[in-house]
Structures are given as structure tokens and as C-alpha cells.
N, C-alpha and C positions, 0 to 999 in steps of 0.2 A: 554666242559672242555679243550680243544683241544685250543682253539681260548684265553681263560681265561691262560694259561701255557704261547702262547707265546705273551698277553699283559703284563704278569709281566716280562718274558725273555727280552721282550722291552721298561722295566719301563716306560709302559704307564698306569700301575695301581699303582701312586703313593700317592693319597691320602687316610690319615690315617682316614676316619670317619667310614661307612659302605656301604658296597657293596652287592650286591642281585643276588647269582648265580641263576638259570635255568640250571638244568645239563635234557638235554634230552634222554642221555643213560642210561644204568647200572650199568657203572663201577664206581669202589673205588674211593673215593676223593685222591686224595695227601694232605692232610692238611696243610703240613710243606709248600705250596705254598699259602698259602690263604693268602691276607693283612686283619688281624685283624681291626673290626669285620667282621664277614660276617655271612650274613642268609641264605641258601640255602634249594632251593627247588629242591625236586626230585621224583620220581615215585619211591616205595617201590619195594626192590629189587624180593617182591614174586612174584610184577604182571610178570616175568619174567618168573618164571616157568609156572603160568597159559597159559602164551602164546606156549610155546612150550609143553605142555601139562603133564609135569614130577614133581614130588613132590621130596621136599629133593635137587634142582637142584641149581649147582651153573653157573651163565649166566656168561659166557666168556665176555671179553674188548671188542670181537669183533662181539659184540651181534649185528644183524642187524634186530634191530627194526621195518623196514619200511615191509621186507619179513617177518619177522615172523607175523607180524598183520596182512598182507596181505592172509596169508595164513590162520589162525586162524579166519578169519573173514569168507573165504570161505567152511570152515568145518563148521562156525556155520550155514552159510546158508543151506550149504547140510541137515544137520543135523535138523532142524527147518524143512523145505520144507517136509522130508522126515514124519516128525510125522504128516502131515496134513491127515486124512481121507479119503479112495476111490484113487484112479487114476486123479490127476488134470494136464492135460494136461497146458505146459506153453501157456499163451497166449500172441502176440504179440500187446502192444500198441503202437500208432501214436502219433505223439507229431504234435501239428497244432502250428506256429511260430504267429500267427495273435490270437488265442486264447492259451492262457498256458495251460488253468484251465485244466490235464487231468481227463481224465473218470479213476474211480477206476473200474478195472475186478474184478472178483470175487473171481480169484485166487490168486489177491497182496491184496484182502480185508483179505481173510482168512488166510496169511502168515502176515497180519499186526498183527493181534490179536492174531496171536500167537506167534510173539514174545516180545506183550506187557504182556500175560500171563505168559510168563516164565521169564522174569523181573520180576513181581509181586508175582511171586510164590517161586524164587532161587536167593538166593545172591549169587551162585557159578558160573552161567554164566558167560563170557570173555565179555561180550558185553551186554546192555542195551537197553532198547525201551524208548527212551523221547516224550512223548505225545507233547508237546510244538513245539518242532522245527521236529516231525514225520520225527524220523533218527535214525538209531544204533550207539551207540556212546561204545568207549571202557571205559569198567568199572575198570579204573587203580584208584590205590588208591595212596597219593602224600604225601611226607612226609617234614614237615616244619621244619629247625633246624638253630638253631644257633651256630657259635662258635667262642669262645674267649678265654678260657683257655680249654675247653673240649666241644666235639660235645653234644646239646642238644636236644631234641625234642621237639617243644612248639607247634604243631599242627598236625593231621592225620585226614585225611577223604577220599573220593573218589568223584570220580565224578559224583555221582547222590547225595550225600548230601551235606546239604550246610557248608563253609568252617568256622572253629570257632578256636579259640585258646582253651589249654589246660588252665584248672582252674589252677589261678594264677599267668597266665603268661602275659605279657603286651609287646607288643612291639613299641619302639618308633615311628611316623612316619617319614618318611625321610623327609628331608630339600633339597631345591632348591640348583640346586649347577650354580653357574655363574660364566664365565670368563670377566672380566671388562677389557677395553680399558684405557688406562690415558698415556697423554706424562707430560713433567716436565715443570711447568709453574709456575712461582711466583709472589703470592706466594699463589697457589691453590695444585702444587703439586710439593712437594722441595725433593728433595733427602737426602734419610737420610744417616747423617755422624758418624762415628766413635768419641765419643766425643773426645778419646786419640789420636789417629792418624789424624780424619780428611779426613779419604778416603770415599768413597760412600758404605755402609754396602750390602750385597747382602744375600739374605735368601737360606736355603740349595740347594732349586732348580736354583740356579745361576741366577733368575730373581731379578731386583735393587729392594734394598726397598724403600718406599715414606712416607712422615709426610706432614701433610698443610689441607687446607681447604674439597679438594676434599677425602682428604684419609678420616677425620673425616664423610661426607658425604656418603661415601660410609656403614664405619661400622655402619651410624646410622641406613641409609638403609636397611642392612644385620640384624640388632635387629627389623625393625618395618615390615619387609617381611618377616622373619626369613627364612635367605638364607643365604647360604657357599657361597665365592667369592675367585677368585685368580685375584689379578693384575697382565694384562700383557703389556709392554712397547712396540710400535710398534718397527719391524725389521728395518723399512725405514720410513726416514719421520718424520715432528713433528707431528702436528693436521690433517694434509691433504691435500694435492694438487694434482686435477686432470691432470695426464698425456697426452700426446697428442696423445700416442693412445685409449683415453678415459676410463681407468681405473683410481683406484686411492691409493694412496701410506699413510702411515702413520697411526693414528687411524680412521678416517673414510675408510679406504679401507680394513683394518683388519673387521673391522663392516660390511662392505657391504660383502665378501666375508665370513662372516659365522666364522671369525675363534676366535671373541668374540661376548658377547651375547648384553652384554649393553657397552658402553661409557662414561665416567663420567672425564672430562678434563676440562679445559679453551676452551672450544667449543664453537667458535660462532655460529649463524644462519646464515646461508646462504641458498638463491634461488638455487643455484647451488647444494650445499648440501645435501639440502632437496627432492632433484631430487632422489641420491639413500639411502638413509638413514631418518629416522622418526625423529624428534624431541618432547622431553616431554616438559612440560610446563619450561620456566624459570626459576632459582635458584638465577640469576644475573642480573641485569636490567643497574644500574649504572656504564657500562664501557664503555670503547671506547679509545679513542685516546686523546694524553695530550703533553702537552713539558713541560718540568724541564728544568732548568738552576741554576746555581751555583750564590750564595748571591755573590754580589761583597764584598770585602773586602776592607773597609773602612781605611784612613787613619789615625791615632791617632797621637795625639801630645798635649801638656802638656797643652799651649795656643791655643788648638781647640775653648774657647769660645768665643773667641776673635773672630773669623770669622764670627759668627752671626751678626756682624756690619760691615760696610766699614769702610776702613782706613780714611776715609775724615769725618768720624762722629767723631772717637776713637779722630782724632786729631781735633774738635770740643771739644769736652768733654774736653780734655785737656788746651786752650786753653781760655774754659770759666772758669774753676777751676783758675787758673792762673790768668787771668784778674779780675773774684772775689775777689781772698785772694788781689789783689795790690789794687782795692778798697776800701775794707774794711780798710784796714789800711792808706790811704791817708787819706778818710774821717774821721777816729776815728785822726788821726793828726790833721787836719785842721779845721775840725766843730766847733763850742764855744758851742755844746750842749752836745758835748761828755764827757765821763767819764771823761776823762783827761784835756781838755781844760774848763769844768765848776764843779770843788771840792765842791761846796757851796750845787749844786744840789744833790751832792751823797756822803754822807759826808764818807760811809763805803766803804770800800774793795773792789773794781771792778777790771772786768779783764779789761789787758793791751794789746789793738790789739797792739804788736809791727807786724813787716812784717815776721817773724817767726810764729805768733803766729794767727797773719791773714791765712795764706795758710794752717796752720794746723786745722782751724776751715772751711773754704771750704773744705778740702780735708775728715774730720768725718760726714763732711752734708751726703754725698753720704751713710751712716751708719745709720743702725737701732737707734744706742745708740746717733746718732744730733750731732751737733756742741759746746755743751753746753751754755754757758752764749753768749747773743746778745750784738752783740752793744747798746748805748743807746741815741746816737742821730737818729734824726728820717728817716736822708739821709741813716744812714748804715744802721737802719732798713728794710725803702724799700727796698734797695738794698737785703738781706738778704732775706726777702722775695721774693721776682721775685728769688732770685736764689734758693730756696726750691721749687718753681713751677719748675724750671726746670728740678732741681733734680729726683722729683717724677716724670715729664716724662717721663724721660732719664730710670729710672732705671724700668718702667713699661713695654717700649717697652725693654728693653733687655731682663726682661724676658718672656714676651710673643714670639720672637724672637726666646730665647731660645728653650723654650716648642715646637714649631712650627719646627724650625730648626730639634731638633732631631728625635721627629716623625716622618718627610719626609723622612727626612733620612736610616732611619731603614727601612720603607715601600716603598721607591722608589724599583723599577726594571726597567732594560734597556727596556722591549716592555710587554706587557699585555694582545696580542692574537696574532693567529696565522696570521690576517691582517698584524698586525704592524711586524712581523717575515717578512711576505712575503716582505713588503716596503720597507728594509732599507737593509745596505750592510754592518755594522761593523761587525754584529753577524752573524757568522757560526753554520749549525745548520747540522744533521743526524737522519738516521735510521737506523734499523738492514736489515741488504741485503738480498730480497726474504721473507720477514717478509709481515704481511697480514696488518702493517700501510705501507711498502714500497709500495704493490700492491694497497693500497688505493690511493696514490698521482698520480699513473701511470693510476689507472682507469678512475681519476676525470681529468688526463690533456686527457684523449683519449676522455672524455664526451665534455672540451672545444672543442680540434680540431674538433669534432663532431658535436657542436652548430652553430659553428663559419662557418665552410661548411655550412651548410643547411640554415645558414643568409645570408649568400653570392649567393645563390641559389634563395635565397626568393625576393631579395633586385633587383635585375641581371636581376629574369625574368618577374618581375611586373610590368604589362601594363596598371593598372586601374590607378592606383595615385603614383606615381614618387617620390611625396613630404613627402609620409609617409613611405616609403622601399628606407633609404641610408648606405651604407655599415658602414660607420662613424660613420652612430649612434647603432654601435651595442652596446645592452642594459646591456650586462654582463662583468663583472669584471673578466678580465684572471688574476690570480694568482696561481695557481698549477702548470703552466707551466714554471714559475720561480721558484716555488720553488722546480721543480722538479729538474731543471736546479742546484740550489744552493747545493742540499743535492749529486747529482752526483760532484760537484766542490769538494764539502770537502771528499767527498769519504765512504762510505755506510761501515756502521761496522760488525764484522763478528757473534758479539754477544752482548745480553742489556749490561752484564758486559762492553765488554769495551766501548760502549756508556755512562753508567756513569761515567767509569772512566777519560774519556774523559772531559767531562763537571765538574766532579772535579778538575781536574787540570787546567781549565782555570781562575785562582780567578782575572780574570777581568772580569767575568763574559760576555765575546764574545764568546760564544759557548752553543747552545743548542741541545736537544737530543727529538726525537718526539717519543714516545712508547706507549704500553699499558697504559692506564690509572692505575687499580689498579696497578700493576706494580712498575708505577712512586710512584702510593699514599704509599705504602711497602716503598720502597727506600726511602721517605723522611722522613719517620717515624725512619729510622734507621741513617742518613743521617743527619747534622743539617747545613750542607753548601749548602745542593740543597731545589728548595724550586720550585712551582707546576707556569707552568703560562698560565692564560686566563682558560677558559673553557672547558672543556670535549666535544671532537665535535664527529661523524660517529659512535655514539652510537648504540654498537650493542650488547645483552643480549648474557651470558652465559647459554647453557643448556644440559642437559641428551640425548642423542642419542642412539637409538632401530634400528633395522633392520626392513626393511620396512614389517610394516602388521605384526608387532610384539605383541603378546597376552600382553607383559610387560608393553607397553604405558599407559592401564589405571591404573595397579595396580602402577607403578610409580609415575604417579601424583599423588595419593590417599597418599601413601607414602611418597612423597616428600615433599607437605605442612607439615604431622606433624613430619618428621624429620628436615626442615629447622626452622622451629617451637622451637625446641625442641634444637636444635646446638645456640638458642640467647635465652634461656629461664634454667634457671638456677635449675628450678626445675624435670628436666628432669634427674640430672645429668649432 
């Protein structure tokens, strides 16, 4: 009770569900100390007089349990020894270290059976004879209670009968209780914010609170384990990095040192990892490393369609419009088959190509609604014709042109992987500094300088064939070492924030940002000027992390299919 006083004195007994004293003394509860609920179990305050042998007795605070049994146990021996028949002299047995099994004398034969007789005969003996485990055992009787608004008693028995609740009485059983690992990663676990204010909300134990994918995960957890959890936020560190005197910092070092149970984060796999920490099966398969860049932004202008043609066409088109409308009207002048030069031919109403009247029927051809009425000799007709073939050329490729033109447009991007990134030099590109995409490009150039030695090695000391080991032809493409080079140029950011912001503010779209994949895929979803490019590479799963030789790994995976199950399936709630 002693140890229980000063865990609450050190609000180390701070959750409110239920707790399960063991009080090994006799003394009085404090109740007004207990955190609601609690069950307590105790030895019934009689067995206290039976031990010191007085009825009506009340046992002091400073009852010392261990001498009064001690003593009580050797008065029953006396006492027992003493009712056996005749004079039996004690006899001394040998205990052999090579054989146990000992010889029963005659005298611990007849001091057995009688005090399995007075067991069987007295329930007022201090002490017991158990046939099973052939030992005296003390015959304390224990008393079961709960309290919540008032002390209850929901069971009594002793210790040679077996332990049952009082009719009626049911009691819960206890729930799992775990301390979860999570740092803040988006968007798996986002910090939650005051909708009015806007600051990071903190629950009464001054630990941050979290919303996102991982938090959802976890309560589904906690409903299909049925287990109590507290999130706790590493002291140092995001996800983990081993230190150089080989410990390690953040939530895998919280995990390996014992001070949570499980981990449930933007956890990758790692070989190194996996050295002091467990991994459960997968949650995440689809991530890895990605670059975003910013949509360039297009220039607009009124006669943008114009551009879909060169200027040396436009002034084609012009120029045969032009030369058209002056034939059409020479010919309707001069022919003797025209409207005007042969009346006899058309006795009614025709139009009059004047040279107004010519350019204005070239210029309605290029129109759904025609040129209307034709000429009627037969030169302006050909003519007239060849110029509606050109027409429907003309206006076929413009808008195919057109159609073509915009699409490219819209779906052009400056580069479309991380190759074309590493090749060229207008676009500036970054990472977040100490980030585990940062130590990916730092790994992959120490693998080149790594290849590149051991080709040089290979090439140098080969004495069979000369013509197939030349340093020149080394067979691998360096590229990390540029662009390890480029992302140190532009200067390594201290956080994703301002790597996107970065790459928003360049709407010439010369700057990209290399990160988490999901990450980037959040951001562009909220985002409609950044937009994803090339391919997901150094793909590495999200998963559940245990302490190693943890009993949790397999009930987690059993777990974790049908809560992730259950988080895309609608019928679950």
C-alpha cells in the first residue's frame, strides 16, 4: 500500500480505467487515495488474530506478517509433533545431490499424516496439509472487493478452496493497455489543430494530439485487440537514426529501450532496423521517393490561336483570299459567258461580282454558311472550285493544329524522370536536410564511388585478356553523384513545408523538390499548381514495429489485415 501512496503522490497512477491492488498487509485502506475504479484484493483482517493466537484482536499498521507466520508455524509444528504416540526420536535424513528422490523415515511418515488429519478433521487450524504439492501451506482466507462509490465485496474464500465470485456478481475482464510510438508525418499522422485558433491542441497530459491515417489505425486496432493505448511522441528524433555510439534516437529507440510497446508511424523497413526492432507484416507497399514540380504557367493572350500556324502560312492564306476575290471579279468582267457579259443566257437577276463584292464572297468561303451564289461562267467556276479545296484544307489543318496544340500544351512538363532531372542544368531541384530521401542519394553516390573502385581494380589487375577489362568501358551510368552535387548547389531545406513552398513560387517551373512519395501524392491533391513527375523509385513499405521477440507480432498481423480491411471497406463503419 506503501509503494501504491507514493505512485499517486508521483501521478504515476494516472489512468482513469481500473487498477487491481494486492495489499499484502493488514492495515486499513485510505480510500480517498484510490484512482477510481479499483478491485482490491486482501487477506481478511481475522486471519490476523488467528496468527497471533487472540480473538476479538485488532492487528496494528505494524503488523509484521513475515515473524508472526514464522512463528505460528513453529508452534504448529511443535504442537502437531507433540500429539504423535510413544517417544519418536528425531531422525536425521541425507539428502544425495546425484539422486533427490529421499527416503521417507518413519517419523516425517507419521508427522505427514497427521497433519493431513487435522486438515481434514479442523477448519480452525493456522495451516493446511496439500496432498498435491506435499507442503503446509497457511490457511489465510482473501477477500475480493471493489470500489467505486462504496467498498464492495464480490468474492471470499481461502486458500484450500477454490476462488468463485459472489452470486450475481460479474466482473469485467481487464483490457491490454499499450503505449504506441508515432512521430508526425503526412499525411499518416498530422497534428491536430485548434479549428479557431490554429495551434497544435495537447490532451490534459501535456502529450500533442494526432488525426491521419496512422491515428485511425491504431483505434481500429485497439476495437479488433480490444486494448487501451496512449500515444506517445519521441523526446528526440523523428522515425530513428542510429547514433555513433550505436544506440538509437527517436521512435525506434523509444521501442528498442522498452519505453513503448508497439510503433505504428511512417516506418520504413529497414536491414539496419530490423537488427533491434521486429517488424509486422506491411500496411503500405506503394511509397517511396517521388519529385513534384510546379505546372509552368502558360502565357494567354487574346490571338493565342493564331500561333498554331506560322506567320508565313497566315500571310499565305491572306494573300490567296486576296488574289481569289481579284479574280473572281476580272473574270466575271471579261468572260462573254458571265452573268454580265451574256444577258440572253440569264435572263433573271444575278449577282454582280463587282471587286467589293468578289473579296466579300472569298472571304464567307472560309465560313460554314459559303460564299453564296457562284459565278456563272465556267473560268470563275473552276476557279471557285480549286479555291473551296483549299479552303477545306486550310481550315482542316487549323483545327487539327489546334486540338494538337492545346493538349501538348497542357500535358508538356520540363523533364519526366529522375534521368532527365539528373541530365540537364536549367532546373534546380532539393531535399529536406538529414531526411532518409537526403541519405538515399548520399547511399547510392557512396555505392557508385564504391563500383567504380572495385572496376578500377578489376580492369588494373587483369592479366588473362586485356581487351575485355578497360577502365573506359565502365558499364554504369554515374548519376547520383551529380545530383548529389546539384541538390548541395541549391542548398537542402530545413523542412517538406518549405521544399513545397519553394517549388510554388517558381511558376517557371525551374525548380523541383525530391520527397516522400505519398507526401508529394497529399500535396498535389490539395495543391493544383504542383503536379507529380516520373515514377516512384527506392520503394520501400510502410510497417507496425514490436520489440524484438515480441508475443504482439502475431496477434498484430491477425489484426492488422482485418482492421486495414475494414479502414477501405465501408461496412465496418
Amino acid at each position: 500500500m506503501d509503494t501504491y501512496r507514493r505512485a499517486v503522490k508521483e501521478k504515476l497512477v494516472r489512468r482513469h480505467y481500473r487498477w487491481n491492488l494486492i495489499v499484502t498487509d493488514y492495515t486499513t485502506l485510505d480510500l480517498s487515495q484510490l484512482i477510481l475504479p479499483t478491485v482490491i484484493l486482501q487477506a481478511d483482517p481475522v486471519e490476523c488474530c488467528k496468527l497471533v493466537r487472540r480473538e476479538n484482536c485488532t492487528c496494528p499498521k505494524d503488523f509484521q506478517k513475515k515473524q508472526k507466520t514464522l512463528d505460528a508455524l513453529i508452534q504448529h509444528l511443535s504442537e502437531t509433533y507433540s500429539k504423535l504416540e510413544g517417544e519418536l526420536p528425531l531422525m536425521r535424513t541425507t539428502v544425495d545431490c546425484d539422486d533427490p528422490q529421499m527416503v521417507m523415515n518413519s517419523t516425517r511418515d507419521r508427522l505427514f499424516r497427521q497433519f493431513a488429519e487435522e486438515s481434514e478433521t479442523s477448519n480452525e487450524t493456522v495451516f493446511y496439509w496439500d496432498h498435491d504439492r506435499s507442503g503446509l501451506f497457511l490457511r489465510s482466507r482473501f477477500v475480493l472487493s471493489t470500489y467505486k462509490d462504496s467498498l464492495q465485496t464480490i468474492a471470499s474464500w481461502s486458500a484450500a478452496e477454490e476462488y468463485k465470485l459472489l452470486p450475481g456478481v460479474e466482473l469485467e475482464p481487464l483490457k491490454m493497455f499499450f503505449r504506441i510510438g508515432t512521430a508526425p508525418a503526412v499525411p499518416w499522422t498530422l497534428p491536430k489543430l485548434d479549428p479557431q485558433t490554429g495551434q497544435q491542441m495537447f490532451d490534459e497530459d501535456g502529450q500533442p494530439m494526432y488525426e491521419g491515417y496512422c491515428i485511425d489505425l491504431i483505434a481500429r486496432l485497439s476495437e479488433t485487440m480490444s486494448f487501451d493505448y496512449e500515444i506517445v511522441s519521441p523526446r528526440s528524433g523523428g522515425f530513428g537514426r542510429k547514433l555513433p555510439n550505436g544506440s538509437w534516437d527517436g521512435v525506434v529507440g523509444d521501442l528498442m529501450r522498452g519505453e513503448t510497446d508497439i510503433a505504428i508511424s511512417a516506418l520504413t523497413m529497414t536491414a539496419e532496423r530490423e537488427e533491434v526492432i521486429d517488424f509486422v507484416a506491411p500496411y503500405f507497399e506503394q511509397t517511396g521517393i517521388l519529385i513534384v514540380i510546379r505546372k509552368p504557367i502558360r502565357k494567354t493572350s487574346l490571338f493565342k490561336f493564331m500561333t498554331v500556324l506560322r506567320t508565313e502560312v497566315w500571310l499565305s492564306i491572306v494573300a490567296a483570299l486576296v488574289l481569289t476575290g481579284f479574280m473572281i471579279w476580272l473574270l466575271d468582267k471579261y468572260s462573254p459567258y458571265s452573268a454580265r457579259n451574256n444577258p440572253d443566257a440569264y435572263p433573271y437577276p444575278c449577282r454582280e461580282f463587282t471587286l467589293k463584292e468578289s473579296f466579300w464572297f472569298a472571304l464567307t468561303s472560309f465560313t460554314p454558311q459559303g460564299g453564296g451564289e457562284a459565278p456563272k461562267a465556267l473560268s470563275g467556276r473552276t476557279l471557285v472550285a480549286a479555291y473551296w479545296l483549299f479552303v477545306v484544307l486550310m481550315l482542316a489543318t487549323f483545327t487539327a493544329n489546334l486540338a494538337a496544340f492545346l493538349t501538348v500544351e497542357r500535358m508538356q512538363t520540363p523533364v519526366s524522370s529522375l534521368e532527365q532531372l539528373a541530365r540537364q542544368s536549367r532546373i534546380n531541384y532539393t531535399v529536406v536536410e538529414g531526411s532518409s530521401v537526403h541519405q538515399y542519394f548520399i547511399n547510392m553516390k557512396f555505392a557508385e564511388d564504391t563500383l567504380y573502385r572495385v572496376w578500377k581494380e578489376i580492369t588494373l589487375n587483369a592479366t588473362s585478356d586485356q581487351a575485355q577489362y578497360r577502365v573506359w568501358d565502365y558499364p554504369i551510368r554515374e548519376q547520383y553523384g551529380h545530383i548529389l552535387l546539384a541538390i548541395n548547389a541549391s542548398g537542402p531545406v530545413p523542412d517538406a513545408k518549405t521544399g513545397f513552398q519553394q517549388v510554388n513560387d517558381h511558376t517557371d517551373a525551374d525548380f523541383a523538390f525530391i520527397h516522400d512519395s505519398a507526401e508529394i501524392k497529399y500535396e498535389v491533391t490539395r495543391n493544383c499548381n504542383l503536379t507529380e513527375v516520373g515514377e516512384v523509385f527506392a520503394e520501400q513499405p510502410y510497417a507496425i514495429a514490436v520489440q524484438q521477440g515480441s508475443r504482439l507480432q502475431e496477434d498484430l498481423s491477425r489484426a492488422l489485415l482485418e482492421a486495414i480491411s475494414c479502414l477501405f471497406d465501408e461496412a465496418c463503419g
